[in-house]
C-alpha positions in Angstrom: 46.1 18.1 32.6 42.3 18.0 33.5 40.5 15.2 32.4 37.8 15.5 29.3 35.2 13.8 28.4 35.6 11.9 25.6 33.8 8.3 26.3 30.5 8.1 23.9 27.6 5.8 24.2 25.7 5.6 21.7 22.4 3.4 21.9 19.4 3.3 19.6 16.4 3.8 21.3 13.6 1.0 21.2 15.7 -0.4 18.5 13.4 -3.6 16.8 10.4 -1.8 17.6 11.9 1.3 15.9 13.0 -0.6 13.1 9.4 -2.0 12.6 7.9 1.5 12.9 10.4 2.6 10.6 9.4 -0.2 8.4 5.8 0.3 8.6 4.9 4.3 9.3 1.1 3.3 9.8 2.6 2.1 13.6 4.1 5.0 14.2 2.8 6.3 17.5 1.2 3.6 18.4 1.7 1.0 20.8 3.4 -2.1 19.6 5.5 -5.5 20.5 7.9 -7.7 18.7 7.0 -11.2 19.0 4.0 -13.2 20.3 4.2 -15.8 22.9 6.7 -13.5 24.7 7.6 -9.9 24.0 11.0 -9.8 22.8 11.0 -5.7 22.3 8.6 -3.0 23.3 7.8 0.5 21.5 8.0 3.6 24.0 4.4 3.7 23.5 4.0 0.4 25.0 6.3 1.1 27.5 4.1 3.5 29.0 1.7 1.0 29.9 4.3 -1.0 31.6 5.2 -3.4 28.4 8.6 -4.9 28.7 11.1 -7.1 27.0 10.7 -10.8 28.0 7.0 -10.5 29.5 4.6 -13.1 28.8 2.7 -12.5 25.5 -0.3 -12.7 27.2 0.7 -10.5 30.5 1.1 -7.8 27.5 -1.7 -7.5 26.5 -3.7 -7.4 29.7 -1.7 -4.1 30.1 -2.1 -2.6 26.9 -5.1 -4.1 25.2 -4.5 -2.1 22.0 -0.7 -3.5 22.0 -0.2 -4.5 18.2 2.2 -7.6 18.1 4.6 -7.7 15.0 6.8 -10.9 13.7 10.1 -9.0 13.3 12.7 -8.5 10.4 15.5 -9.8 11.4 17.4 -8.6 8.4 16.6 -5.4 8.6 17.6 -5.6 11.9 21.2 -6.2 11.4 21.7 -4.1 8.3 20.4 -1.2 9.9 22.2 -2.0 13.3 25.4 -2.2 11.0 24.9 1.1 9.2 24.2 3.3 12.2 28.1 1.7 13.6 29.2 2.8 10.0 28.1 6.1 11.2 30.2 5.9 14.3 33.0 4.9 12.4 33.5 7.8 9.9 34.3 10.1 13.2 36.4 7.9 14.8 38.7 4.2 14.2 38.3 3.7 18.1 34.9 1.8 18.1 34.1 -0.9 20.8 30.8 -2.8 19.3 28.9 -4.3 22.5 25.9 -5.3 20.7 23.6 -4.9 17.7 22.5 -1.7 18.4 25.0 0.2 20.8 28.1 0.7 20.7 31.2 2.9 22.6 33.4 5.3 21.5 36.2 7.2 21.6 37.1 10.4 20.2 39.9 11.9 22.4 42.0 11.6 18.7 39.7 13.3 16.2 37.8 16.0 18.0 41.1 18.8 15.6 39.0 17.3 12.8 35.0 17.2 13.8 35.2 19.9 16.8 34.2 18.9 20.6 33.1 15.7 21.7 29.6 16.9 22.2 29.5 18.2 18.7 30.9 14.7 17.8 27.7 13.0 19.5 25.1 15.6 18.0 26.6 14.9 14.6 26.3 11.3 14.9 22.4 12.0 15.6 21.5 13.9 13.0 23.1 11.3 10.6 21.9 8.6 12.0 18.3 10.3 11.5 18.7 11.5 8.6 20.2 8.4 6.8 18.9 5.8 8.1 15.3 7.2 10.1 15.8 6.1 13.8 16.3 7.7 16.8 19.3 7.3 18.8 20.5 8.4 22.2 24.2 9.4 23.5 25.8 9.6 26.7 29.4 11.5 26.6 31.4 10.9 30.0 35.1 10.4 31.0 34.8 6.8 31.1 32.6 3.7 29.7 30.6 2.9 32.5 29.5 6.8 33.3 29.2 6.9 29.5 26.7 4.2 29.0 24.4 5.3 32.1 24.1 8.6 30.4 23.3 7.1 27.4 20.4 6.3 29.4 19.4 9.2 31.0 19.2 10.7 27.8 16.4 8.7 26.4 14.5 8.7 24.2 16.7 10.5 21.4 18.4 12.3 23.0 22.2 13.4 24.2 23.4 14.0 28.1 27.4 15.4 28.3 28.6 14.7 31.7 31.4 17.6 33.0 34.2 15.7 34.6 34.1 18.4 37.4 30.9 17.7 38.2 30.2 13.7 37.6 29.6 12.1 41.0 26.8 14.8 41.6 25.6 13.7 38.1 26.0 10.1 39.2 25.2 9.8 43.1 21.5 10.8 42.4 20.7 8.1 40.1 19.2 5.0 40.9 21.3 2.1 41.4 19.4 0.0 38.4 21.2 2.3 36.0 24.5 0.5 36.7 26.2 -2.2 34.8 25.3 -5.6 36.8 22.4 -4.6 38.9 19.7 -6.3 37.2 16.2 -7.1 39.4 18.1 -9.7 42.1 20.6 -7.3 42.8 18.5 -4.5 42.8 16.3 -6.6 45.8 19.3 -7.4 47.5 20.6 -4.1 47.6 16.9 -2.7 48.9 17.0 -4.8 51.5 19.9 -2.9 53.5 18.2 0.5 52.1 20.7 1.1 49.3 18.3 3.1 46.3 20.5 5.1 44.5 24.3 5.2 43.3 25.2 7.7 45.8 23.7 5.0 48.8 26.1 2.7 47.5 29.2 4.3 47.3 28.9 5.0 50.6 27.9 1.8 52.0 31.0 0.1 53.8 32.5 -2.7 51.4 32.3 -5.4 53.7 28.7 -5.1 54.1 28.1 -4.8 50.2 30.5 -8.0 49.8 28.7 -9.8 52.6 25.5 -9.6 50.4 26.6 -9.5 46.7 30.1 -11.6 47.3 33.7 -10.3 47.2 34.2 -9.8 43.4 30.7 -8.3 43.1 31.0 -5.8 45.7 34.1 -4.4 45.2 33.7 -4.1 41.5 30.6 -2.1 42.0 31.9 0.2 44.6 34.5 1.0 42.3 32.0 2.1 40.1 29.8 3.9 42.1 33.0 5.9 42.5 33.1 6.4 38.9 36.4 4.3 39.1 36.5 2.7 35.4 40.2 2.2 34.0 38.3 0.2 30.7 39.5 1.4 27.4 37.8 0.9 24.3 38.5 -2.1 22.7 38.2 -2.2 19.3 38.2 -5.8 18.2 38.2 -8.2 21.4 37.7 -12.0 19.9 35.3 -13.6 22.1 37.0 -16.5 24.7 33.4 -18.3 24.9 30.7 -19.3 23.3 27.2 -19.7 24.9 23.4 -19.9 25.0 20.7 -20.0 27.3 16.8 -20.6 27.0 14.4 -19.1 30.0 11.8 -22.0 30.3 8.9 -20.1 32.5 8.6 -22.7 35.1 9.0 -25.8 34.0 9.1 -29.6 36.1 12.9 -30.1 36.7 12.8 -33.3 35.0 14.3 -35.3 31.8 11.8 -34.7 29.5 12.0 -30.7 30.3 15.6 -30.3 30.6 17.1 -32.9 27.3 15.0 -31.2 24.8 16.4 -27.8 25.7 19.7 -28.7 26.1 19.9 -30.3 22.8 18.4 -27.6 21.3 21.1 -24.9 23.0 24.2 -27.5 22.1 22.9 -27.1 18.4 22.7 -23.5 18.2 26.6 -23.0 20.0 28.4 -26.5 18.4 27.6 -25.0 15.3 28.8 -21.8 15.7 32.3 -23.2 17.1 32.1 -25.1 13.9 31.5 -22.1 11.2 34.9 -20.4 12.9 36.8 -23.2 13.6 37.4 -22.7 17.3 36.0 -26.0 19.4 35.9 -25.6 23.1 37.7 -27.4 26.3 35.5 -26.6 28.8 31.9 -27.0 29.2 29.6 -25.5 31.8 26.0 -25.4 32.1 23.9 -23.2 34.6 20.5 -24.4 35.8 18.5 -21.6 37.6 15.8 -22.4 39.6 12.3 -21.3 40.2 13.6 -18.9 43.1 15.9 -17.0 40.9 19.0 -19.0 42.6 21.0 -20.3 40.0 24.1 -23.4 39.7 26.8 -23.9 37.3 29.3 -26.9 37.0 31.6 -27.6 34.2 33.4 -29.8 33.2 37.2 -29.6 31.2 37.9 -32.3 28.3 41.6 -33.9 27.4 40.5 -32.6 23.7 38.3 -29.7 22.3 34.8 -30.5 21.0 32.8 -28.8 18.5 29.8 -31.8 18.1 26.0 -31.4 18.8 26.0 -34.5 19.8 28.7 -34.5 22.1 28.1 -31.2 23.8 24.6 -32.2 24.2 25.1 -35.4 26.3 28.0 -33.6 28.5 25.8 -30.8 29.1 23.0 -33.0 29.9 25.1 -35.0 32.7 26.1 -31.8 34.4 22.8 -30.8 34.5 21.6 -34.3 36.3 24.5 -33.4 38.3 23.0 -30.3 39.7 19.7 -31.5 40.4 21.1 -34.5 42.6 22.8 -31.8 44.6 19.8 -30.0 44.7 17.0 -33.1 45.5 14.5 -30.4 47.0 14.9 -28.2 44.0 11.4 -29.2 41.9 11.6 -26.0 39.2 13.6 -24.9 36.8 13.4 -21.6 35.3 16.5 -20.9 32.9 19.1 -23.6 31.0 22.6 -22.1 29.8 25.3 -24.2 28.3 28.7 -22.2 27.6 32.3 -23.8 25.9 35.3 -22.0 27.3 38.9 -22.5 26.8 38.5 -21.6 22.9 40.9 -23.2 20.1 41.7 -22.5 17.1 42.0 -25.6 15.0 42.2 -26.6 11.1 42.8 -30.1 11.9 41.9 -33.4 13.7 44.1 -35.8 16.1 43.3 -39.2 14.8 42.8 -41.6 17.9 43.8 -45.2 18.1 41.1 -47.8 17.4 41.4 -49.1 21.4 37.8 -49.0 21.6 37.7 -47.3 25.0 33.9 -46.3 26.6 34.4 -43.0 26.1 34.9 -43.1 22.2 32.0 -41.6 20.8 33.0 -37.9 22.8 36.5 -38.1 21.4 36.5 -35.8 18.2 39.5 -38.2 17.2 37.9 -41.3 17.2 36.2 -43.8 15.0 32.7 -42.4 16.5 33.5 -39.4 16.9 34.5 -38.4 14.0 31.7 -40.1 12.4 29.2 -37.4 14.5 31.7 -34.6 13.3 31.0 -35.3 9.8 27.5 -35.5 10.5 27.7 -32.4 12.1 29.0 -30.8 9.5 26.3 -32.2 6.6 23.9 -30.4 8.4 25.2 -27.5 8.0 26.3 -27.5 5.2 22.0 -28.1 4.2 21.4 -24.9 6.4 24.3 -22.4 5.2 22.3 -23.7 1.4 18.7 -23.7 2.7 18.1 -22.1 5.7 18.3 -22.8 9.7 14.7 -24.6 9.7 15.7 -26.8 6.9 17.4 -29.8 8.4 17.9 -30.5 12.6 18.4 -33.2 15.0 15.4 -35.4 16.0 15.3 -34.9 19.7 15.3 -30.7 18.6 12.9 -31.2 16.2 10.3 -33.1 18.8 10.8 -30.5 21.1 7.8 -27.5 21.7 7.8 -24.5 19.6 10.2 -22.1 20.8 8.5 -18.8 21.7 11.7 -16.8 21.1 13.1 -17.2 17.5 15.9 -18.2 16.6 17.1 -15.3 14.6 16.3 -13.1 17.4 18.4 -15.0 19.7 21.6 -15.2 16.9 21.5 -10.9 16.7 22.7 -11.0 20.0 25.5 -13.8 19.9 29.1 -12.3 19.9 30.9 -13.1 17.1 33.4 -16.2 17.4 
């Protein structure tokens, strides 16, 4: 049997900035930016002047002195990121949700009831145009990964159907930024021994790609090159981590850079672990430095935590940990702290009283228990008055974060 093409990606275009043109018509057409000290979304029309997501505020509007910064509505954000999947849905149960506002798809089981899977995808437009006013682009291909990078090439608003006879012509001429994991290192890396496009790289020998990317890296993106992609669509995958991570500019690698941040990113993932009930095992933090090169250690606990406090002061020793293997190291660009090795968990293991050092990072003991239910006072305050309403003081002394916090929390997977 020939294979079909029956992978969609479906991605709506320019999504916040849509949203706040949506919200507001007077923007439409005109040039604008989500956020303020640092763009955290871009209109097309800003594009064009060479706006981007994550660029300085300031860097912004140098390029596009008309640029017209917005606050965002988060809210609307997620209700109408969750309608246009409700869309998706009433074609097909097979829905793999990768983020707020894209999604895959497949339809290999319902195209006897809506027709081809290109008729699927132009359906799917329409409504999602019609009902809820935003564009939104869709790439139909045999598997995920060719799926998504048409999604691509079809932007703005629009719809690419790659033939399975003719795919690797379709794919070798892109360029190789269009691929899953080749962000702007990779990219460099991969210019440096002439490889531009997809094509380039499936035919670049796999020791030389795994000399420069390493072993897991290379071979995984030869394999796609190849269009080699045995993924199938997950529809409900429970996540196995839970992490954060704050770009700092280029900040002094010192304490009174680093604690403040990490306390901050410990808040924001102990109290998700909390709200599901899963603490974590393993902790790992990753320090990047000013040169793009980043670390990671971790550490594994005898007993899951869920604690700010605990997660904090862990995270912040693995961090001091990395910088003393790294004395020449000055500037840090980037903090991340994950928790791994997910449990689920309804109750406690009480510890003996033996006061041992460690005591106040064992959920089960006297002190640690007593930060637990700390812990969960304060969130209690927030699920009744908001985030902003109650916080830890070494958070709350810390600079104004340029990136909000309900920005961040649209893109968290979901515990």
């Amino acid at each position: 049997m020939e294979p079909t093409a029956t992978i969609l990606h479906a991605d709506l275009d320019a999504f916040y900035a849509s949203v706040e043109q949506l919200l507001d018509p007077s923007l439409c057409g005109k040039p604008i930016a989500v956020g303020g000290g640092v763009v955290l979304a871009a209109s097309y029309e800003a594009r064009a002047f060479g706006v981007r997501g994550g660029m300085p505020g300031r860097r912004a509007r140098e390029l596009c002195p008309q640029l017209i910064f917005v606050g965002g509505h988060f809210k609307d954000y997620q209700r109408l990121g969750d309608a246009a999947i409700k869309v998706i849905n009433d074609f097909t149960p097979l829905v793999e949700r990768i983020s707020i506002d894209e999604a895959f798809a497949d339809v290999a089981g319902c195209t006897h009831l809506f027709g081809p899977p290109a008729e699927i995808a132009m359906a799917i437009r329409r409504r999602v145009r019609a009902e809820l006013g935003l564009p939104i682009s869709v790439g139909v291909a045999r598997t995920k990964h060719l799926a998504k990078i048409a999604s691509q090439v079809a932007k703005p608003d629009g719809l690419v159907v790659v033939d399975p006879a003719t795919e690797l012509e379709f794919l070798h001429d892109l360029p190789v930024e269009l691929m899953w994991g080749v962000g702007p290192v990779t990219k460099a890396r991969l210019a440096q021994i002439g490889v531009l496009t997809i094509g380039q790289m499936a035919k670049t020998p796999g020791w030389s790609l795994e000399r420069l990317l390493g072993p897991a890296a290379g071979a995984k993106l030869t394999a796609l090159a190849w269009n080699r992609d045995p993924r199938d669509i997950k529809t409900h995958r429970r996540a196995q981590s839970a992490g954060a991570q704050s770009a700092l500019g280029k900040k002094p690698a010192e304490e009174w850079v680093f604690r403040p941040a990490l306390r901050h990113l410990a808040d924001r993932v102990a109290s998700r672990l909390r709200a599901k009930s899963r603490p974590g095992r393993t902790v790992t933090v990753r320090v990047r430095f000013a040169d793009l090169h980043s670390v990671t250690r971790s550490l594994t606990l005898d007993a899951p935590i869920s604690a700010t406090g605990m997660l904090a002061e862990i995270a912040e020793e693995l961090v001091r940990t990395v910088l003393a293997d790294h004395p020449d190291e000055k500037t840090i660009s980037l903090l991340a702290i994950s928790v791994s090795h997910l449990e689920t968990h309804t109750g406690l293991q009480l510890d003996l009283p033996l006061g041992l050092e460690d005591e106040k990072r064992r959920p089960g003991a006297e002190k640690g228990m007593a930060r637990w239910v700390a812990d969960r006072a304060v969130d209690t305050i927030r699920q009744r008055f908001g985030w902003q309403a109650v916080g830890y003081g070494s958070v709350a002394l810390a600079t104004t974060r340029s990136v909000p916090d309900e920005f961040r929390q649209l893109a968290e997977k979901d515990l």
